[in-house]
N, C-alpha and C positions, 0 to 999 in steps of 0.2 A: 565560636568565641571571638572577640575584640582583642585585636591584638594594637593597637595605635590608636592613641587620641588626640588631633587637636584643635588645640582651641586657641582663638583668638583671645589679646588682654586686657583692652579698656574696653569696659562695660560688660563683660563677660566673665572671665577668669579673676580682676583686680578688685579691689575697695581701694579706693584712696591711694593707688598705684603700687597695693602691695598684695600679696598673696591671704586671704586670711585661713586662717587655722583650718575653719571647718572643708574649705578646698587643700590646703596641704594635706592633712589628715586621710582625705579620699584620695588624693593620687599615690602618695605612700603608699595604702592598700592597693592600689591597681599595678602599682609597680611591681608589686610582691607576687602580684599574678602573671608578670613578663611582661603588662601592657606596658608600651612606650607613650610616654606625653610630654609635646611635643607643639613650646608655643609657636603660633602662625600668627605676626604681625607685622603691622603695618610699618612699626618704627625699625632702626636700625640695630646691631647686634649688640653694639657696646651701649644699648642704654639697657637693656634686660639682663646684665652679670647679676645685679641682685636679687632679680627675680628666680632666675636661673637658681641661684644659691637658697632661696627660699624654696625650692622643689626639688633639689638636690642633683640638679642638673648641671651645675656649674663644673666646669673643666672636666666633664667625663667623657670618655670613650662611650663612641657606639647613644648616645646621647646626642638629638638634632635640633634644631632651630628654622622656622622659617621665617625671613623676614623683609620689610620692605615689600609686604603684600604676596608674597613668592618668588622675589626678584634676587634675592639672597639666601642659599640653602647652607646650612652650616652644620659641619659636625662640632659639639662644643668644644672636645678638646683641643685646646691651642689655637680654636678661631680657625679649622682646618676649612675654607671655602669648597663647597661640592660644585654649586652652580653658583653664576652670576650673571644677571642680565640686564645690564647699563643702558642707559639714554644717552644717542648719540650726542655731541655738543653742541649739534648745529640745531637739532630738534629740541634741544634742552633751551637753547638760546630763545629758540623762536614761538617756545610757550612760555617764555621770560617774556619776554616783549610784547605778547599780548596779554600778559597778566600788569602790565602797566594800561592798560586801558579801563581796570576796574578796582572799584574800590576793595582791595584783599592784601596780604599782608601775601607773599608770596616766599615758601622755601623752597631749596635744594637743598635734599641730602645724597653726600658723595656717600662711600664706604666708612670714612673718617668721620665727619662732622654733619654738623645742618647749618645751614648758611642761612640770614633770614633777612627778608628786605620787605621795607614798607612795614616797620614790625608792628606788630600789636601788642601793648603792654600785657595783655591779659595771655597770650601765646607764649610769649617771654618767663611770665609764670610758670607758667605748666611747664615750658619744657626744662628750668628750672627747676620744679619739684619730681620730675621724670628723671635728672638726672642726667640730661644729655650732652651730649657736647656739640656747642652750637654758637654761632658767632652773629652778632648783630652787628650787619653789613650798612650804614648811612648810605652811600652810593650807590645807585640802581645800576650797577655798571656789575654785570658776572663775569664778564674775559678772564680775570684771574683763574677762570676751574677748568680753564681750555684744556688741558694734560688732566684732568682727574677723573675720577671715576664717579661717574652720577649715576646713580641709583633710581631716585625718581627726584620728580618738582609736583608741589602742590599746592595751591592757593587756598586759601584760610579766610575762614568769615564766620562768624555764628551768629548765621542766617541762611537755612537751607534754600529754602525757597528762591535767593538771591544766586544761591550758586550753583542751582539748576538752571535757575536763567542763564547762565554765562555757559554753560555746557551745549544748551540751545543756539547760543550765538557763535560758538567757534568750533560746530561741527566741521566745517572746510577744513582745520587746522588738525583736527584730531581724528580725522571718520578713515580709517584703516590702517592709519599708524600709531595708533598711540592706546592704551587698555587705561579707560576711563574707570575711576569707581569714587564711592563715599566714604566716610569713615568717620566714628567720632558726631556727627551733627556738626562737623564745622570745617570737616576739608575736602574739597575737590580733586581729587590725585589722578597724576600722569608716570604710568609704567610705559616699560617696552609694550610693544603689542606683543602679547600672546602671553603676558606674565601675570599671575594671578593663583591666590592661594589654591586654588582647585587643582591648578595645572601644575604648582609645587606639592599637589597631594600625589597624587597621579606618578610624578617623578619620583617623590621620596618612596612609595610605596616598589616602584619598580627596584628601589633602586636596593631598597631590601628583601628584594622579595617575596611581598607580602600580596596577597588578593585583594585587591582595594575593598572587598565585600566586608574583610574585615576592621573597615576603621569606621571612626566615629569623627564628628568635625561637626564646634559646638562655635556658635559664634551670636551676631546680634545687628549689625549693618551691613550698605551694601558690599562691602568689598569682602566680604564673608560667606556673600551666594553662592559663590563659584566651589566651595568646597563645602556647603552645604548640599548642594545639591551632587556634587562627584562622592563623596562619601558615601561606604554602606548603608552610615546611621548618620541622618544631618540634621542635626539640633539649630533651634536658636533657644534664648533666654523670653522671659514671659515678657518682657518690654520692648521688642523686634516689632517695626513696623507690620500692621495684618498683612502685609503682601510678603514677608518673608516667613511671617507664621505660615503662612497658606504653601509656599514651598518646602516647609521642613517636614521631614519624617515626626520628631517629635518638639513639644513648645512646653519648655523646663513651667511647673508651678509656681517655684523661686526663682525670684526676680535676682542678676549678677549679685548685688550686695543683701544676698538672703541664700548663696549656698547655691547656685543655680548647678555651678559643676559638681559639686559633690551628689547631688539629685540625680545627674546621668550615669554620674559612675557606682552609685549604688543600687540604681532602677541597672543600667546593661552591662555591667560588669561581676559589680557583686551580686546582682540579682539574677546574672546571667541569660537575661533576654535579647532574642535576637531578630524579634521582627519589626522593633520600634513601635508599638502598641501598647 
């Protein structure tokens, strides 16, 4: 049996950056079976309280969070930090600085906030309707976050193609220090090296000790392989690029805004399947 699920939340878990019914309604029942779920994302912790709340996760014991890609493990009550894995500032700096050489709208988010420079109206939005807390910085100047805690930096465009190219051009800068991924269709993100939702599955499993053979890890882009593939059961959604279909155990028929998680947790949970077939 499946004892832990998780899943990542834009384009996967959310509609319109909220939980809908027919996925609360399934984790509810999975809950009631002991399974823990257990969102794994990219954003920071205080933009998911409502989401949290829409899954009944909000302020509870024994109830986790992974976030900032695995760079942030959280138990939810009271914001209790388990792990945290920051970007040094001088490294933060100096993928600051080459993100001034291309056209991207470039963040940092510390623990606190998102800092956003070279903004793009349309990011502004979003992070807006997500609910974050986030500052549009005019001056391409970061020294003020010399003392704070950075999480990660990410550069913004939507335009994949364009931000593959920029990953090609500043291997030098990133190639054994820095864990590269995608997300969204629109952002290029910079972790510590070795953080990564897979390797916060791997932790949090340990850290309850649970068989990693028992979880499930249901996601939809690249920064979502690493615990598709450490997982028991490694889902993506039916709109996952063919190359991450090709590495998932199973590829949901529902598409994220058609029920995709509710489809996993009634195929392996309530269905009680356990060989992902």
């Amino acid at each position: 049996m499946y004892k832990m699920i998780l899943s990542d939340l834009d384009e996967t878990l959310l509609v319109n950056h909220h939980v809908p019914k027919v996925n609360q309604e399934a984790i509810f029942k999975a809950k009631e079976k002991g399974v823990k779920f257990v969102p794994a994302t990219g954003r920071a912790f205080n933009m998911i309280g409502e989401i949290l709340q829409e899954i009944d996760n909000y302020q509870k014991e024994d109830e986790y969070s992974i976030c900032f890609n695995g760079g942030l493990i959280v138990e939810n009550k009271d914001a209790k930090i388990l792990s945290f894995q920051g970007l040094p500032f001088d490294l933060a700096k100096e993928m600051f600085e080459v993100g001034k050489n291309f056209d991207v709208c470039v963040m940092i988010f510390t623990l606190d906030c998102c800092y956003i420079f070279n903004a793009d109206p349309d990011e502004v939005e979003r992070k807006t309707v997500q609910k974050a807390r986030f500052e549009v910085i005019d001056e391409y100047n970061m020294d003020f976050l010399k003392d704070a805690h950075i999480a990660k930096l990410l550069y913004e465009k939507r335009d994949m193609d364009y931000l593959k190219g920029i990953e090609k051009q500043i291997q030098s800068h990133v190639e054994g220090r820095l864990a590269v991924s995608y997300s969204s269709y629109r952002y290029l993100e910079f972790n510590p090296i070795g953080v990564s939702k897979g390797a916060a599955l791997k932790w949090l499993a340990d850290y309850l000790h649970m068989d990693i053979q028992e979880t499930i890890a249901i996601g939809d882009n690249y920064n979502d392989t690493s615990m598709i593939k450490a997982a028991g059961l490694g889902v993506c959604v039916s709109s996952a690029t063919e190359d991450i279909q090709a590495m998932s155990d199973y590829v949901t028929k529902a598409d994220y805004d058609q029920g995709a998680v509710a489809e996993v947790i009634e195929k392996f949970v309530e269905g009680g399947q356990m060989d992902g077939l």
